[in-house]
C-alpha positions in Angstrom: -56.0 54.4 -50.0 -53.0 54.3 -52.1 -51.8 50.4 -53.8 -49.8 48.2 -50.5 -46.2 47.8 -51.6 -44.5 44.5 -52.0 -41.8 44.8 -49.3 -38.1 42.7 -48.9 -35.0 42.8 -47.2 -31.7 41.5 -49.3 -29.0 39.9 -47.0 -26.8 40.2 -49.5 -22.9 38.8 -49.1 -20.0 40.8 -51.1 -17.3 39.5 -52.7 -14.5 39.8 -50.4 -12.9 43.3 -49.9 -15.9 44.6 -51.9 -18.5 45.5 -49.6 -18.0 49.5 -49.6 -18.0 49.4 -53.1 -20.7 47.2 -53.5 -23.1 49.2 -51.0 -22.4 52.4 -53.4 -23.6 50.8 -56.2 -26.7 49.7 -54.3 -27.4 53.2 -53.0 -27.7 54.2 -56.3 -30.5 52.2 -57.4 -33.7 53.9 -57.1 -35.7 51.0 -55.5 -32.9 50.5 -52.5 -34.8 52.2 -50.1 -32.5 52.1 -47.3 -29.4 50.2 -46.8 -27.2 48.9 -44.0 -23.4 47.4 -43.7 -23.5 44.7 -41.5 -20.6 42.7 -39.1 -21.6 38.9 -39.2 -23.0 36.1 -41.9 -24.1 38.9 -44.3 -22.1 42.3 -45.3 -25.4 44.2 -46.1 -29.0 44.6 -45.4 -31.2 46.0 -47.7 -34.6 47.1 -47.7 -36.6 47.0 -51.2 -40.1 48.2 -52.6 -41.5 46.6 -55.5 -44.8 46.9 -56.8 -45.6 42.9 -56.8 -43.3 40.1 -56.0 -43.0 39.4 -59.4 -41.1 42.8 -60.0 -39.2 42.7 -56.9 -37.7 39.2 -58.1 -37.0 40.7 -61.2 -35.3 43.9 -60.0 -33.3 41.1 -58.0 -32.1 38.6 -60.3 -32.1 41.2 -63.2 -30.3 43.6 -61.3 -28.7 43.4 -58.3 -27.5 39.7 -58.8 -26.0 40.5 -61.4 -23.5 43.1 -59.7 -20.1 41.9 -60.0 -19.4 42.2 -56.3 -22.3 40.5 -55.0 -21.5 36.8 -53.9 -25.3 35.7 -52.6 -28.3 37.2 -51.8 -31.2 36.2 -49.7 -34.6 37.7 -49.7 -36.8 37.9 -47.2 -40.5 39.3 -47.9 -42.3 41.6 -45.7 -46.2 40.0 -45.1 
């Protein structure tokens, strides 16, 4: 049986007028699994695979908070 995954969803909230741009740049990162636009409190939902939660806040605070277009982020881990 192969190692369990850590699993997340990122609510993620653009920068306004940035969403498109911002969910292009997101779909280019290998670890985005699959990705939504949203109408509502958030502009995207993402899902995310890490190998431990300790990666998976690293790919997040190293990498995707640090987009320019992203305004917040919350994730929410998969039990």
């Amino acid at each position: 049986m192969g190692v369990k995954m850590t699993e997340a969803y990122l609510l993620i909230l653009a920068r306004k007028g940035r969403c498109l741009e911002l969910a292009n740049k997101l779909m280019r990162m290998h670890y985005i699994k699959k990705l939504e636009i949203t109408h509502g409190e958030y502009d995207i939902i993402a899902e995310i695979n890490a190998k431990n939660e300790f990666k998976l806040s690293n790919i997040v605070h190293e990498n995707i908070e640090k987009l320019r277009d992203v305004q917040l982020i919350s994730p929410l881990i998969v039990r």
